[in-house]
C-alpha positions, 0 to 999 in steps of 0.5 A: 104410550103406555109401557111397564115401568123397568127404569124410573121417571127420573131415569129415562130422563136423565139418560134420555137428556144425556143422550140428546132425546126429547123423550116428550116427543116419543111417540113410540118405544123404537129407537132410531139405529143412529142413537143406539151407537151412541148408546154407552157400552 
């Protein structure tokens, strides 16, 4: 998947494992509803 960077690598790792998303199996740029009401406010 190729995207515009807005957030560093480091970053989307680091948000990606607090919020238990293996982001090395994303294969597209959606998000399931279930993890967006996890997201931090």
């Amino acid at each position: 998947m190729n995207l515009p960077e807005y957030v560093s690598v480091e970053e989307a790792k680091r948000a990606c494992s607090e919020l238990n998303i293996s982001w090395t199996e994303l294969e597209d740029a959606h998000m399931p509803p279930e993890q967006i009401d996890r997201s931090p406010k």
